[in-house]
C-alpha positions, 0 to 999 in steps of 0.5 A: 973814242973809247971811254977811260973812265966810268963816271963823270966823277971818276973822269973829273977826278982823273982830270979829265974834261968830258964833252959832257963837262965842256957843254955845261961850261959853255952854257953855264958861262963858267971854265972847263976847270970850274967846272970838272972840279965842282964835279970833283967834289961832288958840288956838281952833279951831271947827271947823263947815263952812257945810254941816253945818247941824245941828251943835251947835258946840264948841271946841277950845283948851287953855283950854276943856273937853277935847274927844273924838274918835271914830273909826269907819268900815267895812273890807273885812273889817267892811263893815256901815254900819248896825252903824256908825250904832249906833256913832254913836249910841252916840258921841252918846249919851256926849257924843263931841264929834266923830266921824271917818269913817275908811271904808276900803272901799265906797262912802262917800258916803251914809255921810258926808253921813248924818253931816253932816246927822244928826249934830250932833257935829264930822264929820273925815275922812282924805281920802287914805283915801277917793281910792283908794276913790273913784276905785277905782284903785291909789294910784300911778295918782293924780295930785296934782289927784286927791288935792285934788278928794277933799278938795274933795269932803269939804268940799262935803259938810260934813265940819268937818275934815279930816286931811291929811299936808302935814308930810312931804315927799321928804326924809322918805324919806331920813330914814326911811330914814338914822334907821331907826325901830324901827317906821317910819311907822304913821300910815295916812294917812302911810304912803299919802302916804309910798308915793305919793311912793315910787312916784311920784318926786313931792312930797307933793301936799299939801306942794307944793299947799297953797295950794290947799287953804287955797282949798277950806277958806277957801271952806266953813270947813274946819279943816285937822288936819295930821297927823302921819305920823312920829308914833311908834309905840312908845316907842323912837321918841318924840321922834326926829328925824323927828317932831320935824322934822315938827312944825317945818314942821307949825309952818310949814304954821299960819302959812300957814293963818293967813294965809288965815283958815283955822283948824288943829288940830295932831295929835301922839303916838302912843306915849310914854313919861310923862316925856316927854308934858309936854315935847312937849306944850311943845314943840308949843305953842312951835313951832305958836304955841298952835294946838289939840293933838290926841293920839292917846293918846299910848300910855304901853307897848307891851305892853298889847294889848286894854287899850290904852284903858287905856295912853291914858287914862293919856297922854291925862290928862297930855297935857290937864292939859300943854295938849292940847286934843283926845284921839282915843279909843282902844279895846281892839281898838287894834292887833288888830281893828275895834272893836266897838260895846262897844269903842267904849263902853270907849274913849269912857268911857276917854277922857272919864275922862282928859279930866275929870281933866285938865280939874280939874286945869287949873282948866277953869272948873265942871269939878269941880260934877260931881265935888262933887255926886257927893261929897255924893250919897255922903256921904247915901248917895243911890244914885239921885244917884249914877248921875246923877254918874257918867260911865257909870251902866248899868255903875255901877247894874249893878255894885251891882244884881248884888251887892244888899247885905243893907241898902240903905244899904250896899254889898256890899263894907263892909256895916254896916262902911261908913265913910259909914253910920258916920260920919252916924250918929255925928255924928247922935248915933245908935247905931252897930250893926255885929254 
């Protein structure tokens, strides 16, 4: 049947329940109705382009699951697209929920649109990455309708969506250069954006046009995810002037989409000190009127190169539990290299790890079944339940496989010692030998 409508938003403002809608409700354990009315409102982003036909839909919004973002992608330094696709797989395989091409070399083409008819996770990409790639010309000799017909491009290849930094503007050359950030822009999208303007003398084409991308994403049902060029890089900038203003217009920049039926995502931090997550978490949900929160950790220190899935998972489980909807994986390469498909896995378990925690902890609905099987496969000390429990049970089994215990109703670490073996004895009326 031929669709009535444009958009996931349009259709729920119709009052229409999509099949997309139906499949979120589902696995969300919520109603059809809750669920077409938070896309209504823009509090639920479905994010699934009318060309990526073998997507398994999911939403996004901070009273639904908290959802996984993966991202990958070749250099010029790391340019091997099968190696990628093992990513990918990998992804899949441990529940990714999305999957961003960030592609900074080469031909991208054949890479993304594998993505879009393979994959059945949510596909987003940065499409002022792909411009300089894909016209093979520096960036200053862009013109804006360049800029655009990239994102065109992405959409007519089914990408779900994209990242685009509308929420800068020439004003923000100065501000960057009157408040004197200690680490300035290092959002890669912003600092390309933020350079073209430089060199151009032109307005942030996705600023100044943005109307015209509302077009392209109403047309295939594109959700716009603004980024945030000024997010910080470091503690010493969060919460400053310029990402504070930023956000304000990013604000701005949902009313307009919403206005056209076109669903948005609100990316945010970057690096932040704990105590100040659930403020800014507030702060965002105020401003941007509730629309999805998608957070790059946000990094709790500075100081933890090659542990900083870690430094994430921490920021990334606050900022959930205080609303965020949507977390961006970090892995240990963060700030030192490409990762690597075992830096995938560690970023993704990491991530899915903050996530759960902050999904008990707002009372996602079901979110502890999982978590009360597991306590009653350790209370009878069922080691093969477990590993059906755990979030990653190859390294789980493995653990316990490289130190086998003397009795299989132990572990290595209490032996007969162990408090659960104890424990169901004792209640059992048996003997409790420990010698």
């Amino acid at each position: 049947m031929e669709r009535t409508y444009k958009t996931q938003m349009e259709a729920a403002r119709k009052g229409i329940i999509t099949p997309e809608m139906k499949k979120v409700a589902a696995k969300e354990y919520r109603t059809e109705e809750e669920i077409r009315q938070w896309v209504s409102e823009g509090k639920v982003a479905i994010c699934a382009n009318k060309n990526h036909k073998c997507i398994e839909p999911e939403g996004v919004g901070s009273m639904l699951r908290t959802k996984i973002n993966v991202n990958l992608g070749i250099s010029r330094d790391c340019k091997d697209y099968d190696v990628e696709m093992q990513k990918v797989q990998a992804a899949i395989d441990l529940g990714a929920d999305a999957i961003m091409d960030l592609s900074s070399h080469g031909n991208t083409i054949p890479f993304r649109r594998k993505l879009t008819s393979e994959c059945p996770a949510m596909i987003g990409t940065v499409p002022v990455y792909d411009s300089v790639i894909h016209y093979q010309r520096d960036l200053a000799t862009l013109s804006a309708k360049d800029l655009i017909d990239v994102v065109r491009l992405h959409a007519e290849d089914g990408v779900d969506f994209v990242t685009l930094h509308c929420g800068i503007t020439r004003h923000t050359i100065d501000q960057i250069k009157k408040h004197k950030r200690k680490m300035n822009i290092v959002s890669r999208g912003g600092s390309l954006i933020f350079a073209w303007m430089c060199m151009t003398g032109n307005e942030n084409p996705f600023y100044e046009y943005y109307d015209e991308i509302l077009d392209i994403c109403r047309e295939y049902d594109v959700t716009i995810s603004l980024g945030d060029a000024c997010r910080p890089g470091c503690i010493a900038d969060a919460g400053d002037v310029c990402q504070i203003e930023e956000l304000v217009r990013l604000g701005e920049l949902t009313k307009r989409a919403w206005e056209r039926d076109v669903q948005v995502m609100v990316e945010g931090p970057g690096h932040m000190p704990m105590d100040q997550i659930e403020a800014n978490m507030k702060i965002q949900q105020s401003i941007c009127m509730g629309a999805p929160f998608y957070v790059l950790g946000p990094l709790v220190t500075d100081i933890a190169p090659g542990y900083d899935h870690i430094t994430s998972a921490i920021g990334g489980a606050i900022a959930a539990a205080s609303g965020a909807a949507f977390l961006c994986y970090v892995t240990p390469a963060e700030h030192l290299a490409l990762p690597n498909l075992g830096d995938v896995k560690q970023g993704i378990i990491a991530s899915k790890i903050a996530a759960h925690a902050a999904d008990i902890a707002k009372g996602i609905p079901h979110a502890t079944d999982i978590d009360n099987k597991m306590g009653d496969a350790r209370r009878v000390l069922d080691w093969d339940a477990q590993w059906e429990c755990a979030i990653d049970p190859e390294t789980a089994k493995a653990i316990r496989d490289s130190r086998s215990p003397e009795h299989d109703d132990t572990c290595s670490m209490c032996g007969k010692f162990c408090a659960v073996r104890s424990m169901n004895k004792a209640l059992a009326g048996e003997y409790i030998d420990i010698l």
